[in-house]
C-alpha positions as CSV (number, residue, x, y, z in Angstrom):
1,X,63.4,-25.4,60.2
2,X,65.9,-26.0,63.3
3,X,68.6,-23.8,63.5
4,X,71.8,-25.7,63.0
5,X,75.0,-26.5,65.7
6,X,78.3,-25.7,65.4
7,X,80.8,-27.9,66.9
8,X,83.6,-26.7,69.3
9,X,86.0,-28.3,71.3
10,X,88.2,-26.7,74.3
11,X,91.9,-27.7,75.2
12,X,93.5,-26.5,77.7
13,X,96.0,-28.1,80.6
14,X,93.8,-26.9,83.4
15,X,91.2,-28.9,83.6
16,X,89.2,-26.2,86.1
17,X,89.2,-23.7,82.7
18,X,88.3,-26.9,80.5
19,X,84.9,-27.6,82.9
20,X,84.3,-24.3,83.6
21,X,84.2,-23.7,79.7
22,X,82.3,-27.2,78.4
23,X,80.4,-27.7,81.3
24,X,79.3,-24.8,83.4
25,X,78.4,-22.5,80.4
26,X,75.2,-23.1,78.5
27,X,76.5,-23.6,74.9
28,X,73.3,-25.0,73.1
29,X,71.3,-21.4,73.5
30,X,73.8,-19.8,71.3
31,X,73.8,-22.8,68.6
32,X,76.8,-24.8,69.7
33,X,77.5,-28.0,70.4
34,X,80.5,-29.4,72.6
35,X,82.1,-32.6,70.4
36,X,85.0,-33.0,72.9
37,X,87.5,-31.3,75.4
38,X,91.3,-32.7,75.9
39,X,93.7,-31.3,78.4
40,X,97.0,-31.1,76.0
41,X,98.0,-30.7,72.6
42,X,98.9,-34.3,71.6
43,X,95.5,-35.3,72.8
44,X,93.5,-32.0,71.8
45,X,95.0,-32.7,68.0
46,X,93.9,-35.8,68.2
47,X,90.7,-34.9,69.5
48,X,90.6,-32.0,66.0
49,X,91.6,-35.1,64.0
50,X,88.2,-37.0,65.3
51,X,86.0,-34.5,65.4
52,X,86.8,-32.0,62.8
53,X,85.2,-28.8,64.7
54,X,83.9,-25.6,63.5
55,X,85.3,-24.3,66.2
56,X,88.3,-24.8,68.4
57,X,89.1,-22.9,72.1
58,X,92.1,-23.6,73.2
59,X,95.4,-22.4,75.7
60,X,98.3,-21.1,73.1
61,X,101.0,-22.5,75.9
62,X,100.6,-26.4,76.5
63,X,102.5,-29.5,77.0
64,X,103.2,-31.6,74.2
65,X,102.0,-29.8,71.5
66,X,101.7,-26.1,71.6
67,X,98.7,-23.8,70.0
68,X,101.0,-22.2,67.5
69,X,102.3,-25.6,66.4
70,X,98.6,-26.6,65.7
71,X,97.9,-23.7,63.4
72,X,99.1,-25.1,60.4
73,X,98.2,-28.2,60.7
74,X,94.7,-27.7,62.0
75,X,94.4,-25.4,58.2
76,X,95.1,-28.4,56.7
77,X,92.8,-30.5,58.2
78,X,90.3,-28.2,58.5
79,X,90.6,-25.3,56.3
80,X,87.3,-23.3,57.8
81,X,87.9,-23.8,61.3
82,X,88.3,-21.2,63.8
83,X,90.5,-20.7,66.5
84,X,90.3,-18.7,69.5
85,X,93.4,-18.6,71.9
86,X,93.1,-18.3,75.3
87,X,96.5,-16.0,77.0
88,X,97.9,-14.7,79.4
89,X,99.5,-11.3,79.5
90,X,103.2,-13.3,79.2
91,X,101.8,-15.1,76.4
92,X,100.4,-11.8,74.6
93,X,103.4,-11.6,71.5
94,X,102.5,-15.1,70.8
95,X,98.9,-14.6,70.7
96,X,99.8,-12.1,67.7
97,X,101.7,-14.2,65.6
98,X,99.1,-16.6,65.8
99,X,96.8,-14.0,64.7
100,X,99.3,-13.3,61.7
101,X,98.9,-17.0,61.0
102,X,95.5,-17.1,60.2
103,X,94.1,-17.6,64.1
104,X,90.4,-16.0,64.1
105,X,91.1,-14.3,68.0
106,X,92.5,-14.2,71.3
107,X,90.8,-13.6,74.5
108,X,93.5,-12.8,77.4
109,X,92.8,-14.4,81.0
110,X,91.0,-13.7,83.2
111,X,88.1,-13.1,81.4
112,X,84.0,-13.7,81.4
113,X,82.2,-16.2,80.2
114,X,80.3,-13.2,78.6
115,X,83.8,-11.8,76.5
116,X,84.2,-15.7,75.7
117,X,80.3,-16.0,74.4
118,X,81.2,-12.8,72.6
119,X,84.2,-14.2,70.5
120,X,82.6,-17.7,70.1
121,X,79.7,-15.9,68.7
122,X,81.4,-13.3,66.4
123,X,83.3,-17.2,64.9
124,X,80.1,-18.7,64.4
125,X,78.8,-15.8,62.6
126,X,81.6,-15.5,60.5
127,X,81.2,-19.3,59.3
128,X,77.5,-18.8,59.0
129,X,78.5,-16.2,56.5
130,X,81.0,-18.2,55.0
131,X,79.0,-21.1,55.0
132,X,76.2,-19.2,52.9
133,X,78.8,-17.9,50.6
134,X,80.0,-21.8,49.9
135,X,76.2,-22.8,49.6
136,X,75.9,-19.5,46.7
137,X,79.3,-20.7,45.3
138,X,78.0,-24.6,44.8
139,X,74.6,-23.3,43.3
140,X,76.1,-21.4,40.9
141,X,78.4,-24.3,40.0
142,X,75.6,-26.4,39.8
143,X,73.7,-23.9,37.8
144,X,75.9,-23.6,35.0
145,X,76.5,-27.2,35.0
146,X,72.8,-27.2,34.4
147,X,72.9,-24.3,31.9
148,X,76.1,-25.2,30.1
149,X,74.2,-26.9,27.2
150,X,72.1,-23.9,26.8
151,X,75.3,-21.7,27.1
152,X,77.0,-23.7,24.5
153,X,73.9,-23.4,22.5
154,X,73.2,-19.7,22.5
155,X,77.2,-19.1,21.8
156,X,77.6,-21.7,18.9
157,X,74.4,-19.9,17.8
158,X,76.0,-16.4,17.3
159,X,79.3,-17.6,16.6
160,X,77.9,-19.5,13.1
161,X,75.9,-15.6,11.9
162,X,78.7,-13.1,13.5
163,X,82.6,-12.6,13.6
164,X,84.7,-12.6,16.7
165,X,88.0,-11.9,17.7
166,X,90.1,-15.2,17.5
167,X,91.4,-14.9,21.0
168,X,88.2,-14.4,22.6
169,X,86.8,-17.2,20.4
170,X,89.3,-19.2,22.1
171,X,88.7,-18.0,25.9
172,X,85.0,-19.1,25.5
173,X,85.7,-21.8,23.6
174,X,87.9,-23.3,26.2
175,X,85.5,-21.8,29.3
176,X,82.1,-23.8,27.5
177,X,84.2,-27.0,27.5
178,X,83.6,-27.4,23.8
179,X,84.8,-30.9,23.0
180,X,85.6,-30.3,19.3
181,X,89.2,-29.5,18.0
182,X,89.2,-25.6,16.8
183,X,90.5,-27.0,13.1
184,X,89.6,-28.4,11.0
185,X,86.0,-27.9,10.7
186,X,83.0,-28.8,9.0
187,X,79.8,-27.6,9.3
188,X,75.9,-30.1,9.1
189,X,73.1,-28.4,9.0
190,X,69.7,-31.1,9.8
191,X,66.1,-30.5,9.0
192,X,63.4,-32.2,10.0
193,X,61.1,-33.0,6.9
194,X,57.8,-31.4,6.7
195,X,57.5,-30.6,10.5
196,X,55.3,-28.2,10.7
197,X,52.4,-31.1,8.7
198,X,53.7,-33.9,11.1
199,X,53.3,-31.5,14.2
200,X,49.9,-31.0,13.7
201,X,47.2,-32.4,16.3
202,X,51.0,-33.3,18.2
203,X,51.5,-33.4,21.8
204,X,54.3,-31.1,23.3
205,X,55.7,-33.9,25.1
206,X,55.8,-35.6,21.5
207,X,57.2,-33.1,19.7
208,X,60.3,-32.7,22.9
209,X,60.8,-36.3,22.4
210,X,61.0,-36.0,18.8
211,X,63.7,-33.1,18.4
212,X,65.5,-34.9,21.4
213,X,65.8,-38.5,19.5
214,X,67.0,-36.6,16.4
215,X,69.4,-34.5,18.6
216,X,71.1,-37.2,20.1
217,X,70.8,-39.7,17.0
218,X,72.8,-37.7,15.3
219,X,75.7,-36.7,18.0
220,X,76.0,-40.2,19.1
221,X,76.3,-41.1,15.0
222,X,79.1,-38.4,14.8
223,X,80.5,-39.4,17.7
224,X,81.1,-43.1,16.4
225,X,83.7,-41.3,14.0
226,X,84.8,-38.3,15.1
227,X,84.6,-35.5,17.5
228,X,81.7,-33.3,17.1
229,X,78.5,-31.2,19.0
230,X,75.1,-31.0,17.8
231,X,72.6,-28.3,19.4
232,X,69.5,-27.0,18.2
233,X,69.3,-24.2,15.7
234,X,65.6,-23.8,15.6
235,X,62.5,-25.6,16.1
236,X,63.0,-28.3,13.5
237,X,66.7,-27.6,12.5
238,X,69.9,-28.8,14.3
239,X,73.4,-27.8,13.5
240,X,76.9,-30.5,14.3
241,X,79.7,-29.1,14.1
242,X,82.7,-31.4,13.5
243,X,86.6,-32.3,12.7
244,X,87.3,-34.3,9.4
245,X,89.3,-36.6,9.3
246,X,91.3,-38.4,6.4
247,X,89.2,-41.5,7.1
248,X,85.9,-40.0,7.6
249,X,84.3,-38.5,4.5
250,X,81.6,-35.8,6.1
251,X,78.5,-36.5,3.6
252,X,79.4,-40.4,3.9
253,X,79.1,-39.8,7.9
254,X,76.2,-37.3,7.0
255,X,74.5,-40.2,5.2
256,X,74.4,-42.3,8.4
257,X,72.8,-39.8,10.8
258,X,69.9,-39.6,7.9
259,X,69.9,-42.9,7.9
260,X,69.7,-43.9,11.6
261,X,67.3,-41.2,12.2
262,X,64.9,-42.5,10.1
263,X,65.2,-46.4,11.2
264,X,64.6,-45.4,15.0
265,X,62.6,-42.3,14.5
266,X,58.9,-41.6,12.5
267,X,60.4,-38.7,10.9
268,X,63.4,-38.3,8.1
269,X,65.4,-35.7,7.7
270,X,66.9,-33.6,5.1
271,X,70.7,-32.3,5.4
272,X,73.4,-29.7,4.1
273,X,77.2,-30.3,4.3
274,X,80.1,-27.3,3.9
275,X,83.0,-27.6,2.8
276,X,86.3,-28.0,5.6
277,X,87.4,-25.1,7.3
278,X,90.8,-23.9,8.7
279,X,89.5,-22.2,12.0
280,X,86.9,-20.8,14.3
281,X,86.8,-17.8,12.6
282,X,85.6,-19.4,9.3
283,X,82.4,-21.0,10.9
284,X,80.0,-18.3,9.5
285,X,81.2,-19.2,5.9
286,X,80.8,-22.9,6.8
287,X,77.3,-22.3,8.1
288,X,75.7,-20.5,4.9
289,X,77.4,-23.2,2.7
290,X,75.4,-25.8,4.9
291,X,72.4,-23.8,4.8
292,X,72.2,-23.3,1.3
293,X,73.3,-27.0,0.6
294,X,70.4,-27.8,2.4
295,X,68.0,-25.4,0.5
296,X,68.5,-27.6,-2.9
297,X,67.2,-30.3,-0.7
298,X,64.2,-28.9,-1.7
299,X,64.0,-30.5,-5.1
300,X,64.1,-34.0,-3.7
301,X,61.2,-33.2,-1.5
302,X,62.9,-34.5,2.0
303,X,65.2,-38.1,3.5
304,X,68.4,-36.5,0.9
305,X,71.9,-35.1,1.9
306,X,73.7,-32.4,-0.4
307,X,77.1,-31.1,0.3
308,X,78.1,-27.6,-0.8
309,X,80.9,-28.9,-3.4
310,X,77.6,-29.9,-5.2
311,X,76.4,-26.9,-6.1
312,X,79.4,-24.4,-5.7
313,X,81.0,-25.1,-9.2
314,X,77.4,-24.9,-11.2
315,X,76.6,-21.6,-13.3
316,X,74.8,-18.8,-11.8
317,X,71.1,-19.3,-11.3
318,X,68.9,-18.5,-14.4
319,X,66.0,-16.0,-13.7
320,X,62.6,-17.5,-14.0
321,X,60.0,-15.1,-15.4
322,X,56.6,-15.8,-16.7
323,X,56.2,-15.0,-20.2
324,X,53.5,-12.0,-21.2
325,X,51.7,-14.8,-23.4
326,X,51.7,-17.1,-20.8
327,X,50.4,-14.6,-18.2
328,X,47.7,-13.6,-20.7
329,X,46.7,-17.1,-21.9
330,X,46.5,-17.9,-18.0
331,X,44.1,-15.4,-16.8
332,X,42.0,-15.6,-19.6
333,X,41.6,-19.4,-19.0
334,X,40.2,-18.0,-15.2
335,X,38.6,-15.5,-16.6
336,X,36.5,-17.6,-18.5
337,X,36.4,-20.1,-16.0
338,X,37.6,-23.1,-18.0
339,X,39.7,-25.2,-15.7
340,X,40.7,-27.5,-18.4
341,X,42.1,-24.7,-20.3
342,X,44.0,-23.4,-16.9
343,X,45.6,-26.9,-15.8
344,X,47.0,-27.0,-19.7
345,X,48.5,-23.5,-19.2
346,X,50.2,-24.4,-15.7
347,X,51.3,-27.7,-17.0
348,X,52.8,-25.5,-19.7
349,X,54.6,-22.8,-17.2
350,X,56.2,-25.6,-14.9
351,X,57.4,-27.5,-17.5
352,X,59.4,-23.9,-19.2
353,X,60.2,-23.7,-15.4
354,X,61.5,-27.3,-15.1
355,X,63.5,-27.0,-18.5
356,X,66.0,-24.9,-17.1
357,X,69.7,-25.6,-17.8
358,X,70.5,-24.7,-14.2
359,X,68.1,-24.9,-11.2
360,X,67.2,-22.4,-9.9
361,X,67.9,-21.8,-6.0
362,X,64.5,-22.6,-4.1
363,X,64.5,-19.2,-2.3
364,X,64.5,-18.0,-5.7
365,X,61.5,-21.3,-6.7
366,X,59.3,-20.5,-3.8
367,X,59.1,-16.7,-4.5
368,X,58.0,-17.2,-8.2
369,X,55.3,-19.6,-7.2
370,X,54.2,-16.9,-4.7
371,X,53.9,-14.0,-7.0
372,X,51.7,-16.4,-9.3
373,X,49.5,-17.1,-6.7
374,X,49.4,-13.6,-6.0
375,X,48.8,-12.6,-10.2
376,X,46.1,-15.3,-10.2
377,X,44.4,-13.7,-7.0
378,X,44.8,-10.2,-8.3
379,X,43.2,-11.0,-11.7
380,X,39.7,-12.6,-10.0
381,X,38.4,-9.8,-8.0
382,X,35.6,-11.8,-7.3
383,X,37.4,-14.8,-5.4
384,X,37.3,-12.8,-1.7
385,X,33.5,-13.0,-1.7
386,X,32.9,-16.2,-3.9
387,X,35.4,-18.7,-1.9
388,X,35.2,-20.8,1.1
389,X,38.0,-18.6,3.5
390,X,38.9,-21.5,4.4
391,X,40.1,-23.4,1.6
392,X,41.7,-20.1,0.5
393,X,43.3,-19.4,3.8
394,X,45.0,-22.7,3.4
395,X,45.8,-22.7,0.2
396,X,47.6,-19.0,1.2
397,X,49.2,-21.1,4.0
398,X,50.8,-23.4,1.7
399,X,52.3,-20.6,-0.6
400,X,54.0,-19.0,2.1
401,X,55.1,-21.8,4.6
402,X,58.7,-22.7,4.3
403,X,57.9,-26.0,4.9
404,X,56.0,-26.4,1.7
405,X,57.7,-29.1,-0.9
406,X,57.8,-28.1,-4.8
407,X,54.6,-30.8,-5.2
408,X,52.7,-29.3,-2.6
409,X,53.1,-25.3,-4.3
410,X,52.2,-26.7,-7.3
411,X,48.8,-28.5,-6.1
412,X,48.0,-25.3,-3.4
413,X,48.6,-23.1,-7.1
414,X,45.8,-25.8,-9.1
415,X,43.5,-25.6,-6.5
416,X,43.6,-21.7,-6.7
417,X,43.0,-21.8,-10.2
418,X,40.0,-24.1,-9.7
419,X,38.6,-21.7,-6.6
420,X,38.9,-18.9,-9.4
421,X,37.3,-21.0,-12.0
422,X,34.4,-22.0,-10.1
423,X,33.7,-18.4,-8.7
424,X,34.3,-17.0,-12.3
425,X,31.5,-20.0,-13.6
426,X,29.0,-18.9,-10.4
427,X,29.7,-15.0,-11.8
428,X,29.2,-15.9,-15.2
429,X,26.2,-17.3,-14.6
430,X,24.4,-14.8,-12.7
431,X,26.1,-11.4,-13.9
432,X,26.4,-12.7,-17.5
433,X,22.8,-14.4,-17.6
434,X,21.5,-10.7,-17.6
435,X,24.0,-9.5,-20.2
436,X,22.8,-12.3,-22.7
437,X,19.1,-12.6,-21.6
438,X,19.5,-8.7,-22.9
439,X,20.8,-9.8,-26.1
440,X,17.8,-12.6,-26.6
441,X,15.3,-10.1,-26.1
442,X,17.0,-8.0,-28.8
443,X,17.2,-10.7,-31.0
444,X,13.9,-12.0,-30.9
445,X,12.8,-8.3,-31.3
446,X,15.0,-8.1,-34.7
447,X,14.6,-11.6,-36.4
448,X,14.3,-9.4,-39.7
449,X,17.9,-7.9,-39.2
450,X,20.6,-9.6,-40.2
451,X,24.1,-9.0,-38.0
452,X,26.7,-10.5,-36.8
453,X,28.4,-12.1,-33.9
454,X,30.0,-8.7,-33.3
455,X,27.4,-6.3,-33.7
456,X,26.0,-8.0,-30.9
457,X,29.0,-8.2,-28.7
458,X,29.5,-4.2,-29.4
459,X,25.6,-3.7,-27.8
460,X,26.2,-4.8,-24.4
461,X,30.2,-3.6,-24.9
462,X,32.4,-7.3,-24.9
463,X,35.0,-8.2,-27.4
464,X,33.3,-10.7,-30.0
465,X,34.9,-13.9,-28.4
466,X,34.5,-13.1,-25.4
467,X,30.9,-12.8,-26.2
468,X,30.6,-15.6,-28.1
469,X,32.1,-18.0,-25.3
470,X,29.7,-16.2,-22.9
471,X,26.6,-16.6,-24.8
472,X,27.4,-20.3,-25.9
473,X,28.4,-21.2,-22.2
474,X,24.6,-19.7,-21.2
475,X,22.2,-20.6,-24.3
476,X,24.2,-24.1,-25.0
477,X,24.0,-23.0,-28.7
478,X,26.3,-20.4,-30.6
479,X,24.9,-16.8,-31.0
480,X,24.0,-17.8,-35.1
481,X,22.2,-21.1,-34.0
482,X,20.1,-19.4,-31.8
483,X,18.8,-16.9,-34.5
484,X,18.3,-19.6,-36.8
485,X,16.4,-21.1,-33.8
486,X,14.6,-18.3,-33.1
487,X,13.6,-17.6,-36.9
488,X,12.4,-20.7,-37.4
489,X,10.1,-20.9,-34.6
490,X,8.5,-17.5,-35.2
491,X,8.0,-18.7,-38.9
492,X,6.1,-22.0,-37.6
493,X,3.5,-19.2,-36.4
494,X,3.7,-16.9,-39.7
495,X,2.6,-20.1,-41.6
496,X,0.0,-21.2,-39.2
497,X,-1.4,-17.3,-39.8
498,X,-2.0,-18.5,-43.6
499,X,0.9,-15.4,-43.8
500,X,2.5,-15.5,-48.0
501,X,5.4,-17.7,-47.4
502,X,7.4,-15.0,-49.3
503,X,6.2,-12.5,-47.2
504,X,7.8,-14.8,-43.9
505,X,10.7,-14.6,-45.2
506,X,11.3,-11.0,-45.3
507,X,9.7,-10.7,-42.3
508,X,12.6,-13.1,-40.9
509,X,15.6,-11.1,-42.8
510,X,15.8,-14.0,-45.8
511,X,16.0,-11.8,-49.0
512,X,15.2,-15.2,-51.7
513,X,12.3,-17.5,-50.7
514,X,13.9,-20.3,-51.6
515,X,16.8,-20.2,-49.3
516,X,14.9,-19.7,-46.3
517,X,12.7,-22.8,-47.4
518,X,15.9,-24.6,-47.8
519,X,16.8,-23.4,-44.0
520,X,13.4,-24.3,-42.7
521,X,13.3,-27.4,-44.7
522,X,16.7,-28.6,-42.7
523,X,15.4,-27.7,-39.4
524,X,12.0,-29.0,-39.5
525,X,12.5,-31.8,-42.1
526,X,9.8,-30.3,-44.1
527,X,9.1,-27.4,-46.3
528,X,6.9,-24.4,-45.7
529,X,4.4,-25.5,-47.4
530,X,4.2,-29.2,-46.3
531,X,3.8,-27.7,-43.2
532,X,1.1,-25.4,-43.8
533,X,-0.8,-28.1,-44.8
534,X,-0.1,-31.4,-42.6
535,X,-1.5,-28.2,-40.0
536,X,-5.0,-28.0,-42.4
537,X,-4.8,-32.1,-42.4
């Protein structure tokens, strides 16, 4: 990179000093340049006029215009120029003042062209230092010209969650060039709908182009109306702040940002409004009303505005809870693993849920539906080795996203239940096949005892419906079928034995021939002894 040149010029009314100077000394080596010489003041100010030097050499005594008479107006002109004097020793008092008036030196004659290099050098020096202070000073300027969005951002940021002093409110206020009247104020809080879905398998230049459209939708909607600033308050939120007006109703103007953003953008958006505010100070209040405005959004499931003066006057939120009954009814449905039986019971819970005289906030929404998911995990054990992680991890990530709608919670929660019901139906069928195949054996072993349904459940220790559901869902037949079943297929060989048809009976637990010839009668279509002898046919 080539070093740069300084211009000088030299004045003087001897025109040996003025050659001797431009001409017979090698300026270029030490980085200057020679832009022009004159030989008195008139012509040498001209000469500044022209040329504009870095640095200027001239006599302090000359005709027509005098080197202390330049001064001021060279400072003018030229505010970083330097001047070095050249004087004699009658000359020396004037050579001060001009120092007093802002002159960078003196050099008294006769000196060297060495003491001259050495004050010409020590004045480029000091506007190479000057120079790269200037050159700092603009990059910074430019920098926070650069940043001042960001600044503005960060600032409006903290001063919507924390309380300030109201005079240093205004000093950065004022110093971040804020275009927005400090009163009143109103406060819009913007989400983009289902973002985190839509961002999915999304470039990053995409997604940039996305939050910028919305950005600057909206500010240039406001801006149509009224005075306002929008910035970013997270990923796929933005917050305006603006001045009402008597002409501009805020959700009205609201309404129109929603609108436009969905006619030029793929996306809509969901917003909260506050109520007006007096001052700076009051921002944070205006903020949470937004925010919370915003939350009840939830219930339209996206593309809605809701102002706080919506909500602010309704009762306090009711307490969802899930009844005991309910809870039971639920997991036995699972545990059992009849699907049917569990979509009745959640189609039952949501609508108690839904049939509340005040809705309930969606912080308040989304945790309930979370803790079910959780009680429905928690009651099948079983699900962590018997599901795909995958479907489960997803239906998790639905539960817990923010950007979840009411719909979506509700489907994620079915789709649990039928995960648990099929891993309950796989368990049934493997741990429970060896808990009935037990009772068969025990049965067939027994035909002559008569028992019932919860003798048998006591033997391989399960409550008698339980057991019954069990061994129906298994066999395909209830438990006093199958020993009917069971009896009359071992009698079949009694009879073909030539055994007393009396003495089958008892052997099959029937006290009175005649009833269990009534039983095998309606099970075969024909009676012990018919057939006994359609066998002997």
């Amino acid at each position: 990179m080539d070093t740069p040149f300084y211009s000088m010029v030299v004045i003087d009314d001897i025109r040996a000093v003025v050659n001797g100077i431009s001409k017979d000394m090698d300026w270029s080596q030490h980085g200057i340049q020679i832009v022009g010489t004159a030989y008195n003041g008139e012509d040498g100010m001209a000469l500044i006029r022209e040329t504009t030097p870095d640095i200027i050499v001239t006599d302090i005594r000359m005709p027509k215009f005098s080197g202390t008479e330049m001064i001021s107006e060279v400072f003018t002109l030229i505010p970083h120029s330097k001047i070095i004097f050249i004087s004699g020793y009658s000359d020396f008092e004037d050579a001060q003042k001009a120092i007093r008036m802002g002159a960078f030196d003196y050099i008294l004659k006769p000196f060297t062209p060495k003491q001259l290099v050495e004050i010409v050098l020590k004045a480029k020096g000091v506007l190479e230092t000057e120079k790269h202070e200037h050159n700092q000073a603009k990059d910074m300027q430019k920098m926070l010209r650069e940043s001042m969005p960001l600044l503005r951002q960060e600032y409006l940021n903290l001063l919507l969650r924390f309380t300030a002093k109201q005079e240093r409110l205004l000093e950065r206020w004022e110093f971040l060039q804020i275009d927005v009247e400090q009163s009143p104020l109103a406060v819009l809080v913007l989400e983009v709908d289902h973002f985190a879905q839509s961002a999915t398998n999304t470039s990053v230049g995409e997604i940039e182009l996305l939050r910028f459209s919305v950005q600057n939708i909206t500010e240039e909607t406001i801006l149509t109306k009224t005075k306002g600033i929008v910035f970013r308050d997270s990923i796929s939120r933005f917050v305006a702040i603006m001045n009402p007006t008597d002409d501009v109703d805020m959700v009205t103007l609201t309404d129109q940002c929603r609108e436009n953003i969905a006619k030029y953008t793929k996306c809509t958006v969901s917003a909260g409004v506050s109520l007006i505010v007096s001052s700076l100070m009051e921002l944070p209040d205006a903020y949470r009303q937004a925010m919370e405005a915003l939350s009840f959004t939830y219930y339209a499931e996206g593309n809605s505005v809701l102002s706080y003066s919506n909500i602010q006057s309704k009762p306090k939120t009711e307490l969802l809870r899930l009844s005991v009954e309910k809870e039971k009814e639920l997991h036995f449905a699972i545990r059992t693993g009849n699907f049917e039986k569990v979509q009745h019971v959640l189609e039952l819970i949501f609508e108690e849920w839904d049939s509340q005289t005040v809705l309930p906030s969606p912080n308040m929404i989304r945790t309930r539906y979370l803790e079910l998911s959780v009680l429905i995990h928690k009651g099948v054990p079983e699900l962590v080795d018997g599901a795909d992680p995958a479907s489960l991890e997803e239906i998790m990530r639905i539960m817990t996203s923010h950007d979840s709608s009411l719909r979506d919670m509700r489907q994620a929660l079915e789709d649990l239940c039928r995960l648990c019901c099929d891993c309950m139906e796989s368990y049934l069928h493997s741990d429970g096949q060896i808990v009935i195949n037990n009772v068969i054996s025990y049965i067939r072993d027994h035909l002559h005892v008569n028992l019932m349904v919860g003798d048998y459940a006591r033997q391989v220790h399960l409550s008698a419906s339980y057991f019954a559901n069990l061994f129906k869902k298994i066999t395909g037949m209830s438990v006093m079928q199958f020993i009917t079943q069971e009896r009359m297929e071992k009698a079949k060989l009694l009879l073909l034995e030539d055994k007393p048809i009396a003495e089958i009976a008892l052997l099959l637990g029937y006290e009175e021939r005649s009833y269990f010839s009534d039983v095998f009668k309606k099970n075969t279509g024909l009676t012990p002894t018919e057939f006994r002898n359609r066998r002997e046919m």
